[in-house]
C-alpha positions as CSV (number, residue, x, y, z in Angstrom):
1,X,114.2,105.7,102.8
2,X,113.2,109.2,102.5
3,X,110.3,109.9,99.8
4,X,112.2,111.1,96.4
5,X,110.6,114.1,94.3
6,X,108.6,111.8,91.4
7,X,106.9,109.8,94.1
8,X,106.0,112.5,96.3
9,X,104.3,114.5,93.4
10,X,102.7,111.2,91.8
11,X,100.9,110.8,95.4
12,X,100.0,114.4,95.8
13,X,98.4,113.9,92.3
14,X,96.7,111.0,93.3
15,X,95.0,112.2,96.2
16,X,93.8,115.5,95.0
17,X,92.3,113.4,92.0
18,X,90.8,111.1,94.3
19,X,89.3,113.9,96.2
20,X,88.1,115.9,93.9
21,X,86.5,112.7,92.4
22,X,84.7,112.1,95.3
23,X,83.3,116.0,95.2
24,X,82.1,115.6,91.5
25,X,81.5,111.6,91.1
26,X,80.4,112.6,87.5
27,X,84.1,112.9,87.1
28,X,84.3,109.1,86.9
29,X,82.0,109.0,83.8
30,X,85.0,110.9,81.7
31,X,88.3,109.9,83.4
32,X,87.1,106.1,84.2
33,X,88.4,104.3,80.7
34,X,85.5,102.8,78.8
35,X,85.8,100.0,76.6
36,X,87.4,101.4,73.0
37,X,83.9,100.4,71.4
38,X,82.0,101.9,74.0
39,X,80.6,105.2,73.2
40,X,81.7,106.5,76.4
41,X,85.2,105.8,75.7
42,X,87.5,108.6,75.2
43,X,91.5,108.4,74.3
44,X,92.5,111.0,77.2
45,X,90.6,107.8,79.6
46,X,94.0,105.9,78.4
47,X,96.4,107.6,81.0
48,X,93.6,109.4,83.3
49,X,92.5,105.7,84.4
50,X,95.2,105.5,86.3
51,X,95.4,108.2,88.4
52,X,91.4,107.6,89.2
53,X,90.7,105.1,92.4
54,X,87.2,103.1,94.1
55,X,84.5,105.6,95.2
56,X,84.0,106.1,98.8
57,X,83.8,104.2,100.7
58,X,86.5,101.7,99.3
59,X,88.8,103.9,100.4
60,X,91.4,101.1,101.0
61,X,92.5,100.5,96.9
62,X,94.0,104.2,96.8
63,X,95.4,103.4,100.4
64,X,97.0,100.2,99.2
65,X,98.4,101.8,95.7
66,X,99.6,105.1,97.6
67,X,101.3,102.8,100.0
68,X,103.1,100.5,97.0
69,X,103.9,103.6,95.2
70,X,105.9,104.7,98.1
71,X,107.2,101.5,99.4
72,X,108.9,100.4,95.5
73,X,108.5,103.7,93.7
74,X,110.9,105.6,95.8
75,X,113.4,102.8,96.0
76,X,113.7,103.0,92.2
77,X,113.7,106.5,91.5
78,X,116.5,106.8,94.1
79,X,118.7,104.4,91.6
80,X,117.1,105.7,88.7
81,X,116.2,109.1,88.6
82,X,112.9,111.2,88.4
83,X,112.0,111.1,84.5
84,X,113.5,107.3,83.9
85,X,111.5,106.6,87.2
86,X,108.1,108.6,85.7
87,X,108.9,107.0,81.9
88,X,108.6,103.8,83.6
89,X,105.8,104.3,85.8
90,X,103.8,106.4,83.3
91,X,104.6,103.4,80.1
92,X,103.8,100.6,82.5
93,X,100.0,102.1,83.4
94,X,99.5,102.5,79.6
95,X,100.4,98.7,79.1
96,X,97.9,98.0,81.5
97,X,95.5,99.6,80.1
98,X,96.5,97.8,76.6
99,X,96.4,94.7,77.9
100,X,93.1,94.8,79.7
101,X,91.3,96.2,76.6
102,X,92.6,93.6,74.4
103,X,91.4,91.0,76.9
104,X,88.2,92.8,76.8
105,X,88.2,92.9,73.1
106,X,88.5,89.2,72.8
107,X,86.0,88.4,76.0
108,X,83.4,90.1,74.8
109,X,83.2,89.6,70.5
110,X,84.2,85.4,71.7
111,X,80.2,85.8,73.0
112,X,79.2,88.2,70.8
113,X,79.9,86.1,67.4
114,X,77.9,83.1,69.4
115,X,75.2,85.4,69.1
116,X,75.8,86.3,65.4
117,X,76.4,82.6,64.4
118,X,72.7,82.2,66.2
119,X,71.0,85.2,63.5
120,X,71.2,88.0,66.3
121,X,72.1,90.9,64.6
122,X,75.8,92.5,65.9
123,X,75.1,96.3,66.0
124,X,71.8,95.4,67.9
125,X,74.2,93.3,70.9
126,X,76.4,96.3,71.1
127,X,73.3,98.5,71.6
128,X,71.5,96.8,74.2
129,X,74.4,96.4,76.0
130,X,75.6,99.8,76.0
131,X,72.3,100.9,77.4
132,X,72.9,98.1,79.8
133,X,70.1,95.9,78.5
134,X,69.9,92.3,76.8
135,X,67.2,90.0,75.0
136,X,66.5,87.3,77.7
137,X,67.2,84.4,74.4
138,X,70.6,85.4,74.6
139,X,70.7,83.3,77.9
140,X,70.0,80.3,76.1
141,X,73.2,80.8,73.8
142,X,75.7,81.9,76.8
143,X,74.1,81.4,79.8
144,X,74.2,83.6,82.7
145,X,77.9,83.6,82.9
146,X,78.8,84.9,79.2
147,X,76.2,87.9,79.2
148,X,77.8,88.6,82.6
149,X,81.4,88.5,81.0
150,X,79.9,90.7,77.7
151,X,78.4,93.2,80.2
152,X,81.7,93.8,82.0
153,X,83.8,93.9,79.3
154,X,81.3,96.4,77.3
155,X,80.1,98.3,80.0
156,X,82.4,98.2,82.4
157,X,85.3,100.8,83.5
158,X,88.8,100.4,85.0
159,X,90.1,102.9,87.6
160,X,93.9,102.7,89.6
161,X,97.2,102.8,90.1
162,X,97.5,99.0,90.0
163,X,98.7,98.5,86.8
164,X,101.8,100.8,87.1
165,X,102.6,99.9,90.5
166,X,103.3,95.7,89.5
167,X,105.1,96.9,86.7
168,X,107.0,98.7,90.0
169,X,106.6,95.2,91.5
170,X,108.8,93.4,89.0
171,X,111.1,96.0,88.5
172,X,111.7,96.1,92.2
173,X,111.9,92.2,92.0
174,X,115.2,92.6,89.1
175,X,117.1,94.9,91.6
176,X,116.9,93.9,94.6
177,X,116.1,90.1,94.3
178,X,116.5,89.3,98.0
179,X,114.8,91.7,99.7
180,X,111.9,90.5,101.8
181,X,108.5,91.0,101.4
182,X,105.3,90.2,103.0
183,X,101.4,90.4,102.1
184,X,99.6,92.1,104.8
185,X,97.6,89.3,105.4
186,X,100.2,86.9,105.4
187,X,102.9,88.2,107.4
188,X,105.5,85.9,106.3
189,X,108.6,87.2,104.6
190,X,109.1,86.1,101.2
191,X,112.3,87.5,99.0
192,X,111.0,89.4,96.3
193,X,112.3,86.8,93.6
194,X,109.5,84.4,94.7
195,X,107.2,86.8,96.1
196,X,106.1,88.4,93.0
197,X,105.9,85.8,90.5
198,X,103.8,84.2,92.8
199,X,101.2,87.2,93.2
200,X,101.9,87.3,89.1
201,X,100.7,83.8,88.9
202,X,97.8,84.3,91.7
203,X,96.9,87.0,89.5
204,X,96.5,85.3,86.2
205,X,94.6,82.5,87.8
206,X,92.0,84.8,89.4
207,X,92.1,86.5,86.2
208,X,91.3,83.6,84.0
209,X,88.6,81.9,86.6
210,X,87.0,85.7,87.3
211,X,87.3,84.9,90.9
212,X,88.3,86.8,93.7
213,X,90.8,85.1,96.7
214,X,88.3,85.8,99.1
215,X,85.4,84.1,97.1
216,X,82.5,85.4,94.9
217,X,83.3,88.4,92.1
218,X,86.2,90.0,92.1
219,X,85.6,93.6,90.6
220,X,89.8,93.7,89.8
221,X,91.4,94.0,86.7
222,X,93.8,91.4,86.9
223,X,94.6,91.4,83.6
224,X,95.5,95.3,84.0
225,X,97.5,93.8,86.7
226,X,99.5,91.7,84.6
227,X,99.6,94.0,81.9
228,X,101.8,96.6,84.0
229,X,103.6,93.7,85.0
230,X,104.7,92.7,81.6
231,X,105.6,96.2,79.8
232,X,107.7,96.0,83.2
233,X,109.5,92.6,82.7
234,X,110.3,94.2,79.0
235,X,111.6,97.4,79.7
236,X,114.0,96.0,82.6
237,X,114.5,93.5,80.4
238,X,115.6,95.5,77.3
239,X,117.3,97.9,80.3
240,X,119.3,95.1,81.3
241,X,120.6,93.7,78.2
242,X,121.7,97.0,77.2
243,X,123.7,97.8,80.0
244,X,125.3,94.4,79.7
245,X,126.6,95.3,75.9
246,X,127.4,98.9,76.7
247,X,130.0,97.8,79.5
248,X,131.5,94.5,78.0
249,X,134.8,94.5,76.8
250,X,136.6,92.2,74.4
């Protein structure tokens, strides 16, 4: 299907972000979004996140989200429409980013009020952490793997596409339920009805064990993921419904 006018502009914005991120990498300190009690966190971070990608030389996460965006995004906008298309792109990247803040919200105070409860003072955690230190007896309260899991949610950032493209993922899934898919690495087709629960449910598992499918750390926002994914299952949802009652008769 040829590329449709919403797309085609979302990837040309994509790419000269990208590029031009790559010429000023201090770029990601201001567009990357920051945890909302991080001092480096600014609103505007909310919808810049996603049209930020991986540093060189990862150069295959904007590859893969370009390639989604084009493969689902221009399928829908050719049913939809440019600025439905663009609502629902643009709405399902701030979900993500809703959802993978509140995650990080509860992450990081569920360690921090183990801290408090053992007389460590709470404006003290936040700022050692935000200057990306900690006090080694913290490790006998949380261990290794809780000041790892307060560190990313603090400190870390979220860049990508992701988020908005599953919420592309599942609308693609309410459309056109049989269509075929197939995971680069596993080229077996699987109709999209089956196909993207399962990555949905992949997702929340990797999400919830901090894992990645190929072993050790991840470094993905599955949550984000499954964040885009949900404002999507809504809004086609509430789309659906709607158009039920507006066309039944009595």
């Amino acid at each position: 299907m040829q590329i449709t006018p919403t797309v085609k502009q979302l990837l040309i914005i994509n790419v000269l972000v990208y590029i031009g991120s790559q010429m000023a990498p201090v770029s990601y300190q201001f567009l990357s979004m920051f945890y909302f009690e991080n001092e480096n966190f600014g609103v505007w971070q909310v919808f810049t996140h996603m049209f930020m990608h991986a540093p060189m030389p990862n150069f295959m996460h904007i590859a893969f989200n370009m390639l989604a965006l084009y493969s689902f995004g221009t399928a829908l906008e050719h049913f939809w429409g440019g600025k439905k298309f663009l609502f629902f792109y643009i709405s399902c990247g701030l979900g993500a980013a809703l959802v993978h803040s509140a995650v990080n919200y509860f992450q990081f105070h569920h360690y921090a009020v183990i801290l408090v409860t053992a007389g460590y003072d709470p404006q003290q955690i936040k700022e050692l952490i935000s200057k990306e230190m900690y006090n080694t007896a913290w490790l006998e309260h949380i261990g290794n793997d809780g000041l790892g899991k307060m560190f990313s949610s603090f400190a870390g950032t979220v860049v990508g596409a992701s988020g908005a493209i599953y919420g592309l993922l599942v609308a693609f899934a309410f459309m056109f339920p049989n269509a075929e898919l197939m995971l680069l690495f596993l080229p077996i087709p699987i109709k999209a009805k089956y196909f993207v629960p399962g990555l949905l449910i992949l997702d929340l598992v990797l999400g919830v064990s901090g894992k990645s499918i190929f072993g050790g750390s991840a470094g993905i926002a599955h949550f984000a993921h499954l964040g885009g994914a949900l404002i999507g299952f809504l809004m086609m949802w509430y789309w659906r419904k709607n158009q039920f009652d507006d066309n039944r008769w009595n």
